[in-house]
C-alpha positions, 0 to 999 in steps of 0.5 A: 269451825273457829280459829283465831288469827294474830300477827305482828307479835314482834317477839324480842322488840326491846322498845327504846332499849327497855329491857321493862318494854321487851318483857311487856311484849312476852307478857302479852303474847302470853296473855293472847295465847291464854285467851286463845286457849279459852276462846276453844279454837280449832286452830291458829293462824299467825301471819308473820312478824312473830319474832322482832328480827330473823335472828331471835334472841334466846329469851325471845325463842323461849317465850315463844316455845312456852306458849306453843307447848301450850297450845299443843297441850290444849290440842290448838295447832298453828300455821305461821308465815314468816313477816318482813321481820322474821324473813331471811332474804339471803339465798337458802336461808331459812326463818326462825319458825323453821325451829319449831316444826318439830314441836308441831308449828306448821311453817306456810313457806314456799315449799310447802304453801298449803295444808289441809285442816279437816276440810278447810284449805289453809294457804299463803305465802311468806313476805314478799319486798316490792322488787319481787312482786311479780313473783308474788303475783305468779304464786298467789294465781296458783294459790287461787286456782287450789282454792277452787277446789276446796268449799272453805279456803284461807289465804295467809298473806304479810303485804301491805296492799295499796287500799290500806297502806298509802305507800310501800305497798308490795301489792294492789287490791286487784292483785289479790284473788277472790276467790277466798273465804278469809284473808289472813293479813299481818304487816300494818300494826291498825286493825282492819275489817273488810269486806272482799271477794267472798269472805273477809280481809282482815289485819289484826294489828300488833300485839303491842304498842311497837311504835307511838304512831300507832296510840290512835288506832289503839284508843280506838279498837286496842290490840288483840286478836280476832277469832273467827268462825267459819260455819256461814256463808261469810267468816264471822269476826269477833275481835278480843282486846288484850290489856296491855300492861304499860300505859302511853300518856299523852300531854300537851303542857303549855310553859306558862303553866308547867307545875299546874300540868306536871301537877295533873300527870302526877294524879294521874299516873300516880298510882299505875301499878307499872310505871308508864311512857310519857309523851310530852309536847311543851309548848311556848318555851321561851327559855334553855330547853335543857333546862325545862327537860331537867324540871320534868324529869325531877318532877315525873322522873320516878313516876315514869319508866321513860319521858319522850318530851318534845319543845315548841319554842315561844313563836314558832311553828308546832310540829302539828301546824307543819304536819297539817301543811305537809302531808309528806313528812315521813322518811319513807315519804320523802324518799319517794318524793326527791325520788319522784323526778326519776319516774323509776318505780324499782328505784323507788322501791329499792330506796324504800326497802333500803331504808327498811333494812339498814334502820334495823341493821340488816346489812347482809340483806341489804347487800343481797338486796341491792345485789340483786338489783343490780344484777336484774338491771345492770349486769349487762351494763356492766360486763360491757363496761368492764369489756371497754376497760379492759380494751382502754387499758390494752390501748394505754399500754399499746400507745405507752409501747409505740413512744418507746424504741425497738430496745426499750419494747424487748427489755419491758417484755424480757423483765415482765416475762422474768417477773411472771415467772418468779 
């Protein structure tokens, strides 16, 4: 029994509003269901995040739809999750991949948490926020207890665990059952191979490159998917690479000798077939930085489809020296930090999800979210509150009414009693 297991396509992403870096993430997830199909698996597995956001846009749809089809045609069903992307957290609603069902996309959802293929048990759950983990807890022992009456078993999961992610984790190693021979894991964009319970832990990473930060791990071990075979007594994990069809350039060029270091990108990038991304440091810049931008982009300009520059002036501290200071520089962590004093984990998690949401533009789920929130913690506060207004307002109105005389108490009555009838 082999299948293959991806994630976090973010089908639709159109990278720093490049239409050319949506059409890249089309382009390889067709190439990784080409190669899907050649690897001959029994089926797929993919564990949320196929689409960039819960509302797809039509081309986004359409590109998915061309390689199930495929799939279908080559006789390869999937099973899908929904990932914190491509999940709805308002009440009845439902994610994208719901579309395809009847076109034989197999949603794992909280209704339907398990299927059957052949004798392999095939569970999991969609994306679960932090606020939510208890839930997520509850299910996943159920989910457990099923999996022991089966000889091969897969959870589907799209959580950051506290091992693997350092913070905004929805769960803790612990939490996960054992009791599973493969863990089907998506939400970090690095790939991960790990050795848990029975079987095996694994985080593909993203088809793409969806943000700079992740170029380190993707030098290292590139993106793709892995396939995985069943037949042992642990998962065999083979990991197939996908070319990705943009190149990212990195340089640290120092202001002393720009042209000599514009000069060696241009040889270099020169004869790409498709344009790529530039990140330039430029370091020791002693003059107008508008300037030093307007240079390398005449120089590199046409050579390159986007050019990320970032200037260190001449005596100053080097974004690397103060990372290497501050291992807290993101906003993610210092969210956690100022919120550190209150020693409140759910307001903790609250902030972070928060950010999550409105850097996307979420905002109905953000609303729902707080919404939430406050009605877990706040709603008996709250009626109490609004019950001692409303006492103080009585009471306002009660002292108003005593500095008045006997004539002046009966005209305030017999004009609002006039007005509650009009």
């Amino acid at each position: 029994m082999k299948f293959a297991h991806l994630a976090d396509t973010h089908l639709g992403y159109r990278q720093f509003g490049l239409i050319e870096r949506e059409k890249d993430f089309y382009e390889v997830f067709g190439k990784v269901i080409d190669k899907i199909i050649e690897e001959k698996v029994d089926f797929v597995i993919h564990s949320g995040d196929l689409f960039e956001t819960e509302k797809p846009s039509p081309m986004a749809l359409l590109e998915f739809q061309k390689g199930l089809l495929k799939l279908k045609g080559a006789g390869i069903p999937m099973y899908a999750i929904a990932g914190n992307h491509d999940s709805v957290v308002r009440k009845g609603a439902i994610p994208p991949q719901v579309i395809f069902k009847k076109m034989g996309l197999k949603v794992i959802s909280p209704i339907n948490t398990n299927y059957m293929h052949e004798n392999v048990f095939i569970a999991g759950l969609p994306f679960y926020p932090a606020s939510k983990s208890n839930v997520l807890k509850s299910k996943l022992a159920e989910l457990s207890k099923k999996a022991a009456e089966h000889e091969k078993s897969i959870l589907v999961l799209h959580q950051g665990i506290d091992s693997y992610f350092n913070i905004q984790y929805e769960l803790e190693i612990g939490d996960i059952p054992d009791n599973f021979d493969y863990y089907a894991l998506g939400h970090i964009h690095k790939y991960i191979v790990s050795d848990f319970g029975k079987g095996k832990l694994v985080y593909p990473g993203s088809g793409e490159i969806w943000k700079t930060d992740e170029l380190k791990d993707y030098h290292e071990h590139g993106k793709g998917f892995v396939v995985v075979d069943l037949d042992g007594a642990k998962p065999q994990i083979k990991r197939v690479k996908i070319d990705m069809p943009r190149k990212f350039i990195e340089r640290s060029l120092d202001y002393d000798n720009l042209e000599s270091g514009i000069a060696g990108i241009k040889e270099t990038i020169n004869d790409y077939e498709n344009l790529p991304i530039l990140r330039l440091k430029i370091n020791n810049v002693d003059s107008d930085t508008g300037y030093v931008y307007e240079m390398i982009k005449e120089e590199l300009g046409d050579l390159s489809l986007m050019i990320r520059p970032t200037f260190n002036m001449r005596g100053e501290e080097s974004i690397d020296d103060i990372i290497s200071h501050n291992e807290s520089v993101g906003p993610k962590e210092l969210i956690v930090e100022k919120l550190e004093g209150y020693e409140n984990s759910d307001v903790n998690n609250l902030a972070i999800e928060l950010y999550d949401y409105l850097s996307k533009d979420k905002l109905e789920e953000s609303q729902s979210l707080i919404d939430q929130f406050f009605i877990e913690n706040y709603q008996s506060e709250k009626e109490e509150v609004e019950f001692r207004s409303e006492r103080s307002e009585i009471e306002e109105v009660e002292d108003m009414l005593e500095e008045k005389t006997p004539e002046e108490k009966s005209k305030d009555v017999q004009v609002t009693f006039k007005g509650a009838l009009e």
